[in-house]
matplotlib code that plots the C-alpha trace (Angstrom):
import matplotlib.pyplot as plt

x = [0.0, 1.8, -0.2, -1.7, -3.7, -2.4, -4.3, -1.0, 1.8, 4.4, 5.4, 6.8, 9.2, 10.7, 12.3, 12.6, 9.8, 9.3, 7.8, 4.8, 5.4, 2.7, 2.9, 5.9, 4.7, 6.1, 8.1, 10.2, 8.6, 12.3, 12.5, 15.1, 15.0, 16.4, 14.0, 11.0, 12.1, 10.0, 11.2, 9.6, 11.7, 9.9, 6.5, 8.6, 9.5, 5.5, 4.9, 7.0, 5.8, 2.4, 3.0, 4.5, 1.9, -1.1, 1.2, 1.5, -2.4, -3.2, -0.5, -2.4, -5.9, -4.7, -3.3, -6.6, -6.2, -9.3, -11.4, -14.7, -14.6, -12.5, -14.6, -12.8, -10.2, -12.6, -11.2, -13.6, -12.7, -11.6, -15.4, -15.4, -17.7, -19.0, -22.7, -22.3, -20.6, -22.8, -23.9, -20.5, -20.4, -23.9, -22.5, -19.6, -21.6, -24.3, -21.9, -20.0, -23.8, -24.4, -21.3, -21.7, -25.3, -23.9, -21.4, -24.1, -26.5, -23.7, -21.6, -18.5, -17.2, -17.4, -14.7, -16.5, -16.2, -12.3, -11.1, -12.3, -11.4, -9.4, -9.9, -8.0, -9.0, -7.0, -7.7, -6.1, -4.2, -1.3, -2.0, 1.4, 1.3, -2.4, -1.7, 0.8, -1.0, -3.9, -4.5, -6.8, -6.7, -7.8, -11.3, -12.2, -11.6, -11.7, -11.9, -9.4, -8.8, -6.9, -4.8, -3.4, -6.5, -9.9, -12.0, -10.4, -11.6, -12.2, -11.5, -13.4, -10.1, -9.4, -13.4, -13.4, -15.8, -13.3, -10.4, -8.0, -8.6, -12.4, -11.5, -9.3, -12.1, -14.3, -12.3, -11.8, -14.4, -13.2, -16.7, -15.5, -16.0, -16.4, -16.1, -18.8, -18.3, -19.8, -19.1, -20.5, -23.5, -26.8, -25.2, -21.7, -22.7, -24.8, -22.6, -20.3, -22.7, -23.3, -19.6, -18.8, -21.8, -23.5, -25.1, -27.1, -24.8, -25.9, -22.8, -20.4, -20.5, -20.3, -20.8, -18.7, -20.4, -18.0, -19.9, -18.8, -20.9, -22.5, -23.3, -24.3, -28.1, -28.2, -26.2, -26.7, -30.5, -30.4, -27.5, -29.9, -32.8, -30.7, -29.0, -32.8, -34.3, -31.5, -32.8, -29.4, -28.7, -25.8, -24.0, -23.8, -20.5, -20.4, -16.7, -17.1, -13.2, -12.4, -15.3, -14.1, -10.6, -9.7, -6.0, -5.8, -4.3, -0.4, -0.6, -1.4, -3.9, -6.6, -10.1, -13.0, -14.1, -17.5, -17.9, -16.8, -19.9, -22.1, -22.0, -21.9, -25.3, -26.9, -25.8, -27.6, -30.7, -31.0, -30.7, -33.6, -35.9, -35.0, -35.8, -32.0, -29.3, -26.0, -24.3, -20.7, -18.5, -14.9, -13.0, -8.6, -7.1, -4.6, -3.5, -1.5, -2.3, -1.8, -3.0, -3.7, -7.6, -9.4, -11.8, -13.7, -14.1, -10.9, -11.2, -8.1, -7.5, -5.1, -2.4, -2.2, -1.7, 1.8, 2.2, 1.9, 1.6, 3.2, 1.0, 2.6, -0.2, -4.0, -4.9, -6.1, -8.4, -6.2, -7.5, -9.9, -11.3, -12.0, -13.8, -16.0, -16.4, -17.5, -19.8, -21.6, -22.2, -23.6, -26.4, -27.5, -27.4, -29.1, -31.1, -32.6, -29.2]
y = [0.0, 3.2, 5.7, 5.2, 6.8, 6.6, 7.2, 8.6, 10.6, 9.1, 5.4, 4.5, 1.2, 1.3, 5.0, 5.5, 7.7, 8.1, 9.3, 6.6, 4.8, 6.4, 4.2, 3.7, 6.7, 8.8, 7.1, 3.0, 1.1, 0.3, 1.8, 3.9, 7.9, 7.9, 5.5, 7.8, 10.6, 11.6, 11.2, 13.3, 10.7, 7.6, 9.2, 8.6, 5.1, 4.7, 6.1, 3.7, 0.7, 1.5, 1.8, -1.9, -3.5, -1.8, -3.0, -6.5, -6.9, -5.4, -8.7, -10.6, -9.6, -9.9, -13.2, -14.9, -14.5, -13.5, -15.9, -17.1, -20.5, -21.9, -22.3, -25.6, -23.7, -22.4, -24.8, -25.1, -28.2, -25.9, -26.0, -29.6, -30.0, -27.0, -26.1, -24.0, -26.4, -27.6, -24.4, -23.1, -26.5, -25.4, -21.7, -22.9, -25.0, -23.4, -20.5, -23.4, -24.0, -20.5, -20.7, -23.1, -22.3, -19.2, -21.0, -23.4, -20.7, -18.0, -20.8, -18.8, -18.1, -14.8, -12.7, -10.2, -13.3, -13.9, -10.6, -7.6, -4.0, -2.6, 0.2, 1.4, 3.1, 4.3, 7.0, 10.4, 10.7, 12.2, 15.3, 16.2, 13.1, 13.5, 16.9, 16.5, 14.1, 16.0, 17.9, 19.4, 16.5, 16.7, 17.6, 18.5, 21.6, 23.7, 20.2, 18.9, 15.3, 13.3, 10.9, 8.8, 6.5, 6.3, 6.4, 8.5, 8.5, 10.0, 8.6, 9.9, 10.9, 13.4, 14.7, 17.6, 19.7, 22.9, 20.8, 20.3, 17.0, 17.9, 21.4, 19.3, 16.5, 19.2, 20.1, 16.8, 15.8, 11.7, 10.0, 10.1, 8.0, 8.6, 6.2, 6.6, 4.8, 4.8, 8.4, 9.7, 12.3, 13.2, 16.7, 15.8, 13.6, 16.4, 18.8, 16.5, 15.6, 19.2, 20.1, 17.6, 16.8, 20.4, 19.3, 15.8, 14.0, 10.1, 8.4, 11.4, 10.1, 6.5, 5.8, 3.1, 2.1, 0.6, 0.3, -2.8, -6.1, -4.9, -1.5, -1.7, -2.4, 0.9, 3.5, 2.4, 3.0, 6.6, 7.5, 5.7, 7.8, 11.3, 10.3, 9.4, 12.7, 14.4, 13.0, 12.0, 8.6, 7.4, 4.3, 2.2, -0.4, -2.1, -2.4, -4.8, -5.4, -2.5, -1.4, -5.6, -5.3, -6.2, -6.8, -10.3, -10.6, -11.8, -7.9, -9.4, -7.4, -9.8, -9.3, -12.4, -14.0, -14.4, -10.7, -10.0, -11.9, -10.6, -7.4, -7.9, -10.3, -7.2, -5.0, -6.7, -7.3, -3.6, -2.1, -4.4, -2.8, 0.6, 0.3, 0.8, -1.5, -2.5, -2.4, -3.3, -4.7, -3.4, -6.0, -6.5, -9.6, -11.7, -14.1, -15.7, -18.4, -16.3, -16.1, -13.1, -13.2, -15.6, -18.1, -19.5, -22.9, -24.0, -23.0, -20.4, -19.9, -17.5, -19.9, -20.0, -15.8, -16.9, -19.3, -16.9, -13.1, -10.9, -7.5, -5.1, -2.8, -4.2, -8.3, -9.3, -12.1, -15.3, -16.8, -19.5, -16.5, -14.0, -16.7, -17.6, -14.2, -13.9, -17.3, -15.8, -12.7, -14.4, -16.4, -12.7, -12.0, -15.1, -15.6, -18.9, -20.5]
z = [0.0, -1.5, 0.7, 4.4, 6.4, 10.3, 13.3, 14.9, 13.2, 15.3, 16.6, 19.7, 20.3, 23.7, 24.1, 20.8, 18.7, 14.9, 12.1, 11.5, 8.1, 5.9, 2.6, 0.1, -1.5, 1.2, 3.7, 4.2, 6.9, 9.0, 12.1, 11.4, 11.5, 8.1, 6.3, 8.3, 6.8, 4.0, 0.7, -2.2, -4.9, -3.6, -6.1, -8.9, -8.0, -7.2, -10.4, -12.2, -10.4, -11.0, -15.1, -14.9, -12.7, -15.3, -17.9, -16.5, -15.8, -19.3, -20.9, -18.5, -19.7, -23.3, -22.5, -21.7, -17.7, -17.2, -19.9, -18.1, -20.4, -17.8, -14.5, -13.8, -13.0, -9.7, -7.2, -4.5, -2.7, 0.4, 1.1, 1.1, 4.4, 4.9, 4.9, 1.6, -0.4, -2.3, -3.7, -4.6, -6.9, -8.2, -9.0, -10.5, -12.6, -13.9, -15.1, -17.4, -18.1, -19.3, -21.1, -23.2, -24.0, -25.6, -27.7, -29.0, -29.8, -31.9, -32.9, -31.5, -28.2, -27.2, -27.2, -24.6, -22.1, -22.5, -21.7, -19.4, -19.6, -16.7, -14.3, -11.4, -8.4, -4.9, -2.2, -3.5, 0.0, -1.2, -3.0, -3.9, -6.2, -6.8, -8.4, -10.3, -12.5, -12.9, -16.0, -18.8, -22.0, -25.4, -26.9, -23.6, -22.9, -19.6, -17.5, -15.5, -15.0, -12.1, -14.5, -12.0, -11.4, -13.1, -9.9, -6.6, -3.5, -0.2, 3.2, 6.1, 7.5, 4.7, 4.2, 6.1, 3.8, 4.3, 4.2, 1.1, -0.2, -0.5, -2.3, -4.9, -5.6, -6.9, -9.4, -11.2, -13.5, -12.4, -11.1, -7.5, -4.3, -0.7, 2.6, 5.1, 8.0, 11.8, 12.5, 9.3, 10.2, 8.1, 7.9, 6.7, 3.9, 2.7, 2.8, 1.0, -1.8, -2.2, -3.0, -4.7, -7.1, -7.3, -10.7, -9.2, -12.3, -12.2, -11.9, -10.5, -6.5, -5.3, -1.2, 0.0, 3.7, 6.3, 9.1, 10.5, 11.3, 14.6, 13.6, 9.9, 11.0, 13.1, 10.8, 7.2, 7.1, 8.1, 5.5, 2.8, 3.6, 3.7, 0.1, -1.1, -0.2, -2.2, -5.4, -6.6, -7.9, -6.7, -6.6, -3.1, -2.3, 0.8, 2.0, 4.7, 5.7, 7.4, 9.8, 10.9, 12.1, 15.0, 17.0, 18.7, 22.4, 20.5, 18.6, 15.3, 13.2, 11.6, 10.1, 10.7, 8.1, 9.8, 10.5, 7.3, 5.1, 8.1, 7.5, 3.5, 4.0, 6.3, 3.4, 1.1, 3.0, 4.6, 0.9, -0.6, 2.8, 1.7, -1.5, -2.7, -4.1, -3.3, -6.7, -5.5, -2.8, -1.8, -0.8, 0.3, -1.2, -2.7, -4.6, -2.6, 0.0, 2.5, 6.8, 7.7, 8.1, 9.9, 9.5, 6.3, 4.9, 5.3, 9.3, 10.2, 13.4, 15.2, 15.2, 11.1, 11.2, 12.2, 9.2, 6.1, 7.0, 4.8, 4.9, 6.4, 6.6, 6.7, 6.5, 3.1, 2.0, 0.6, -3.2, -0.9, 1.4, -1.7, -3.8, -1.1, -1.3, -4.4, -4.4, -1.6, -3.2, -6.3, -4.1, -3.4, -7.1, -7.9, -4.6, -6.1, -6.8]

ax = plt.figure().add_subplot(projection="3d")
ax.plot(x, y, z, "-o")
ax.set_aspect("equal")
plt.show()
């Protein structure tokens, strides 16, 4: 994570105090007054590293990575026990199902299905960096553009409606999101929606709630309501990872599994009562077969953080946790499946 929003500026080990490591965009995470030290050349190296990993994604994509002819390769067996098992198999299924319905029927195989087009999307944290790829482009004139993602976004931390972040989001035309979480008020999110979509443009704001499992049910429906009587249309994404972390007793910061589809499931279910939809869910993962949240099929416990954790900042989902992830979304998508 290139840029990171701390609770504290400093950290303390024994009687020594830093700088707190803020991302690789701005700082090195050793513990050393020299690697604490912000450095304005680590942007470039950002830069740079973001221009291969688009470039590496877009191969990918043009590669057939992401062709949808291959379900098989959908391993579920991790669920082999479990009281949703049998529905992941049926998921998985029926989308091979679907698949080769459409082949039969054109007589080809869809190109649309073997490739995906790719968008980006990060919290505009650091402004310096923010700014300096922001510009007017062709054929459009008098409208400035934030060309370092397609989608920026707000955290709460950074919202202030006088503050700066806020003051540079309205002058992008980029469609723009904003975290709400638990401390969010009626007032605030107005104000918010007031500055930065002045025109009501369908599309321009998307609300990313992170509420967390226990409180979703209490602070969700109320923010609905406000955003209703606005008359805009908006866009809703429940991010249910980080209203869900939590530290365990040994120091080791983790995220349940369990609270993790429970507040996703509420999500779901509170949107459908208010007459609203949840049309996306934010989500941290990997690859890689990592430990660092816990619970899910396959059972993690506290003991198996030790095993893989590699995050240096927040706990992602392993490849086995983010599918299940997925699967259970889909029985909301398909609610008969």
């Amino acid at each position: 994570q290139y840029a990171k929003p701390r609770s504290a500026d400093n950290e303390t080990r024994g009687e020594v105090t830093l700088p707190a490591y803020r991302g690789d965009l701005i700082n090195r995470d050793p513990f050393t007054l020299a690697d604490r030290e912000p450095d304005p050349t680590l942007m470039l190296r950002a830069y740079e590293r973001a221009a291969l990993t688009l470039n590496f994604i877009r191969a990918l994509t043009d590669g057939g990575f992401a062709d949808l002819h291959h379900p098989e390769y959908w391993d579920v067996s991790f669920a082999h026990g479990s009281a949703y098992a049998e529905q992941y198999t049926k998921i998985v299924e029926s989308i091979r199902e679907s698949l080769n319905f459409v082949s039969a029927i054109t007589g080809v195989e869809s190109e649309v299905l073997r490739r995906v087009d790719v968008y980006t999307s990060h919290e505009a944290l650091a402004l310096p960096y923010e700014q300096a790829q922001t510009r007017q482009v062709p054929r459009r004139p008098g409208r400035h553009y934030n060309l370092s993602t397609h989608f920026p976004w707000i955290g709460m931390r950074t919202a202030q409606l006088d503050g700066a972040h806020v003051e540079f989001h309205r002058g992008i035309e980029n469609p723009l999101g904003i975290k709400i979480g638990p401390a969010m008020t009626l007032d605030w999110l107005r104000g918010l929606l007031d500055v930065l979509d002045p025109a009501h443009t369908p599309g321009r704001i998307t609300l990313i709630h992170r509420m967390g499992a226990t409180q979703v049910a209490s602070k969700l429906p109320p923010l609905v309501e406000a955003v209703k009587a606005t008359g805009r249309t908006v866009l809703w994404i429940c991010d249910p990872m980080h209203g869900n972390t939590e530290t365990t007793a040994s120091g080791i910061k983790t995220r349940r599994f369990d609270k993790i589809i429970d507040e996703l499931e509420q999500s779901f279910t509170l949107h459908t009562q208010l007459g609203s939809r949840l049309g996306g869910v934010h989500v941290e993962l990997t690859g890689e077969d990592v430990t660092e949240c816990i619970g899910g099929s396959r059972g993690l416990d506290e003991l198996d953080l030790e095993r893989a954790y590699k995050s240096r900042v927040d706990p992602r989902l392993n490849y086995e946790q983010a599918l299940e992830i997925a699967l259970r979304v889909a029985r909301h998508v398909r609610p008969k499946i």
